[in-house]
N, C-alpha and C positions, 0 to 999 in steps of 0.2 A: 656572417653565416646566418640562415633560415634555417628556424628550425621547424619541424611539422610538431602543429600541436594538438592537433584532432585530426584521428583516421576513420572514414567509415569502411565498412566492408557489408555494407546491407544487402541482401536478396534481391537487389533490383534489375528488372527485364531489360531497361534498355537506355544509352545518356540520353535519351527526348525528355525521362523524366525529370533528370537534374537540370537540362538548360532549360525548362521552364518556368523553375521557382529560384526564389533568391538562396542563395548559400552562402555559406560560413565563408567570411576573406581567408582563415587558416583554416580551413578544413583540408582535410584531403578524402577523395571520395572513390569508388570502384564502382565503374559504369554498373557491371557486371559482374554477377556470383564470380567469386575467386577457389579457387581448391587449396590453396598455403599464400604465409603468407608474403606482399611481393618483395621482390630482390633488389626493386628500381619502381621511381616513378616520373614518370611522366607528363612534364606541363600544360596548361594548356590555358591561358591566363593565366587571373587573379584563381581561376577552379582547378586544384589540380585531379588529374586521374590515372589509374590503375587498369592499364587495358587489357590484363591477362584475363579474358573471357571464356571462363573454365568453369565447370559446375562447382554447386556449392560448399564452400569446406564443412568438411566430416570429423575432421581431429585439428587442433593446432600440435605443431612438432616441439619438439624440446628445443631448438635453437630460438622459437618465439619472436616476442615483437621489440622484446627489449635492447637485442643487439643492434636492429636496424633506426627505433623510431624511441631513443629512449627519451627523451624528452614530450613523449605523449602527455598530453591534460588530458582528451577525450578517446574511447576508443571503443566503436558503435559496433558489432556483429550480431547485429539485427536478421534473422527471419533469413536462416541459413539451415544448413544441416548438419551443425554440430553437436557431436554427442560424447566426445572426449575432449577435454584439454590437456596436454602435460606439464608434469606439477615443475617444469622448470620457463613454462612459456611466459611469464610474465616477470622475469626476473630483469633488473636495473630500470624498472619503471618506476621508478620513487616517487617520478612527477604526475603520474598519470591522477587524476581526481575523478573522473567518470567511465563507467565500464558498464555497457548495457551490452547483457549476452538473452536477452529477451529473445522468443520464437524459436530456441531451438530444439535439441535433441536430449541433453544433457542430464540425468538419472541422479547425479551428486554435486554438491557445492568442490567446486574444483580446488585445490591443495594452491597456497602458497599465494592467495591474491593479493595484488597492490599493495604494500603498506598503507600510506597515504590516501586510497578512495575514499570520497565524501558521498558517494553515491552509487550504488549496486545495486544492476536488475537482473532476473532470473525470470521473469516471466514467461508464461507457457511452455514451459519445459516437459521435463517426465520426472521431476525430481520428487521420489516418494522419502527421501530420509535427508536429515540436519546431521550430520555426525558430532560429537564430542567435540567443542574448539573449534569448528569449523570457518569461524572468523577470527581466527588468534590476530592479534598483531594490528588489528585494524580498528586501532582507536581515535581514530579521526572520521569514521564512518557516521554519516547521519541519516541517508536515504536506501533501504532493504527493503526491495519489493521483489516477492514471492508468490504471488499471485497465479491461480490459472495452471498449479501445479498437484498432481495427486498424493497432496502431502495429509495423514492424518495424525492425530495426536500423538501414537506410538513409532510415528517415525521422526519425531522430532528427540534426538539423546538430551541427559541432562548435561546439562554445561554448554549446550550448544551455541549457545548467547553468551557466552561468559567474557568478561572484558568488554564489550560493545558500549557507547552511551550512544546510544541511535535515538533522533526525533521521532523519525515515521518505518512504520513496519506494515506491509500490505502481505497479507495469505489469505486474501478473498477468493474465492472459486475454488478452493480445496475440498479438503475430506473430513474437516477437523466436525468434532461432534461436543469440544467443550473450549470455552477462552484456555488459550496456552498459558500455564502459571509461569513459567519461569523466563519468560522474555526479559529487556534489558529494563531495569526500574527508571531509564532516561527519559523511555517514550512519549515523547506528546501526543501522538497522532495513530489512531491501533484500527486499520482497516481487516475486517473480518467478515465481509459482505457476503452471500453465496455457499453459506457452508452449513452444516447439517447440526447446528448447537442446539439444543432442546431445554436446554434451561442455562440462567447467570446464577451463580453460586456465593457468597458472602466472601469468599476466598478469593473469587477470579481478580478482582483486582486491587487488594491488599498493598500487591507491591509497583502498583501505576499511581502512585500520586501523584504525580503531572502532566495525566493525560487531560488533553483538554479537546480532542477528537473522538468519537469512537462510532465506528458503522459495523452495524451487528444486524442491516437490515437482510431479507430474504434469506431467513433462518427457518428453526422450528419454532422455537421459542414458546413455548406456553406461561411458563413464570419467571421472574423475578427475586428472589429474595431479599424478602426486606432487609436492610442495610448493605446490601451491595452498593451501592449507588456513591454510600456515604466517605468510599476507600478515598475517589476522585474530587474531591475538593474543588479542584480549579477544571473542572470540563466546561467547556462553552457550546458544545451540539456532539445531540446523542442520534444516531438514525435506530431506530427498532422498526422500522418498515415494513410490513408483508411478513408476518412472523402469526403467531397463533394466540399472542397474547388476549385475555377476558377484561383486564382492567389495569388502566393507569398504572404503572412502577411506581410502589411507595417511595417516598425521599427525593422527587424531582423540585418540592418548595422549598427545599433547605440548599441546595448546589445555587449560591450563590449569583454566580458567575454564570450558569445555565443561558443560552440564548435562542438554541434551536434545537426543538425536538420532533423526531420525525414517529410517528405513532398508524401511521395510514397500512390500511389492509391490514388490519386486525382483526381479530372479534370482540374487539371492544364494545358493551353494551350499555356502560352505565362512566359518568364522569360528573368527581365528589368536586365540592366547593372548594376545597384547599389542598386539590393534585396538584396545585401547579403551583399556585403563587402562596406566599406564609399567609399564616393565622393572624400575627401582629401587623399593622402597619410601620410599626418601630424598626422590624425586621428589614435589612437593607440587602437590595436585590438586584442586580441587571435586569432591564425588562426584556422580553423576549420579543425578536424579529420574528418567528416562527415556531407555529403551534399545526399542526398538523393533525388531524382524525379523520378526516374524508374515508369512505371505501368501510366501515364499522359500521355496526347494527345498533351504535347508539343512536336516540333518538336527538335529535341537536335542538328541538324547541322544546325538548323540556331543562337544559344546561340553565342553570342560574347566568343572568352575563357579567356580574360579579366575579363569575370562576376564572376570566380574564383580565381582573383588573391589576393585572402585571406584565401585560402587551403592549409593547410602544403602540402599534395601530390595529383597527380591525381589520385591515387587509393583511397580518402576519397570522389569523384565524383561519383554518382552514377546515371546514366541516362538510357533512352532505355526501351524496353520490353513491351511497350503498344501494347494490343490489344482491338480492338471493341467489345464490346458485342455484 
């Protein structure tokens, strides 16, 4: 017996596009927008396909995917037009490990997902609220991306993360106006690119001590507070890009492990001898691939070139290119 172990169901116009690129040997694909999900599938090679060429689904039914395809790994509903699921559509999927419901309609994290997913997208949705528990049960989850969704700080409940040890969390393009405190303390990886934060607060990351990502670029950002920085121990690249920042984030010579910082399109005007790398040479440090200030009102021939002598190469220096508006 075959069993199907990845379904797509993507918004795609027409099979020209699928017989042109390489596909999954177990995939299974749908030429064509579906409207539920199908009853039968159809071969067609090693490609299989779903040729009920119906407009895009709007809701999944309660009978769902699990009675027909429970042995799902993957299962793609890409850039459709759903905007309901029911909280019984995804039931006997134990196996399923990937769920991308990216592009579509969807206002609330849907009732009763996968146990078992290692990976869940929400992208582009309409989702403005997290509810209480909204990830119960899903302790094998490592990838939650939320991106591109009109979610701000107040529609995130408390507990909404509760149970999770998730690596990476993306809510870039949102609404949020401060780092969310109560995410999962597993995270390594905290994408917040695109959103409306005005300042990093001594508190925002208290309880990320194993972040070792964090993009917080095209914000507002004016300050930093000192010892924020000092929460994350183990960060290896910060992006502060395009933000409003005046000067250097105190505490980037002490983060060890530190490798890549991103500081460009700021209004940075002045950069001291010891922002970046320690006081001591005793002081034991990664050296950094990437130092970024380009697009700043600093002046860069008057920097001491000492202020990098904690850069594997000059080419990881990255300065110049300001203009006035």
């Amino acid at each position: 017996m075959i069993y199907i172990t990845h379904l797509y169901l993507n918004g795609v116009p027409s099979r020209n596009v699928f017989q042109e690129q390489v596909l999954c040997l177990w995939g299974y694909y749908c030429t064509q927008p579906v409207i539920q999900v199908p009853k039968k599938i159809n071969h067609n090679g090693t490609t299989k396909y779903c040729d009920e060429a119906l407009p895009s689904p709007t809701k999944t039914e309660k009978n769902g995917f699990g009675l027909i395809f429970s042995h799902l790994q993957g299962l793609f509903l890409i850039n459709n037009k759903i905007s309901k699921i029911h909280p019984k559509a995804f039931r006997n999927m134990d196996h399923l490990r990937l769920l991308y419901l990216s592009y579509n309609l969807l206002t609330e994290i849907p009732a009763n997902l996968p146990p078992n997913v290692i990976e869940l997208r929400f992208h582009e949705n309409n989702i403005n609220r997290i509810q209480k528990e909204a990830f119960k049960g899903l302790r094998k989850l490592h990838v939650l991306e939320l991106g591109a969704n009109p979610l701000a700080n107040s529609g995130i409940e408390l507990g909404a993360f509760d149970g999770l040890s998730t690596l990476y969390i993306g809510i870039a393009e949102a609404k949020l106006t401060a780092v969310p405190k109560a995410l999962p303390t597993s995270i390594t990886e905290l994408s917040l690119d695109y959103n409306k934060i005005s300042k990093v607060e001594v508190e925002d990351f208290k309880r990320y001590k194993n972040l070792q990502r964090l993009g917080l670029g095209f914000n507002q950002i004016r300050s930093v507070e000192n010892g924020s920085l000092a929460s994350i121990p183990e960060i290896r690249e910060i992006h502060l890009d395009h933000n409003r920042l005046k000067k250097v984030p105190a505490g980037l010579s002490s983060l060890r492990y530190l490798q890549v910082i991103f500081l460009h399109g700021n209004k940075i005007n002045n950069v001291g001898y010891n922002d970046f790398c320690p006081k001591s040479p005793s002081e034991k440090k990664k050296p950094y691939s990437a130092i970024s200030l380009f697009a700043n009102p600093v002046k860069y021939w008057s920097i001491q070139p000492a202020t990098f002598r904690c850069v594997a190469s000059r080419r990881g220096i990255q300065l110049g290119n300001f203009r006035r508006k």
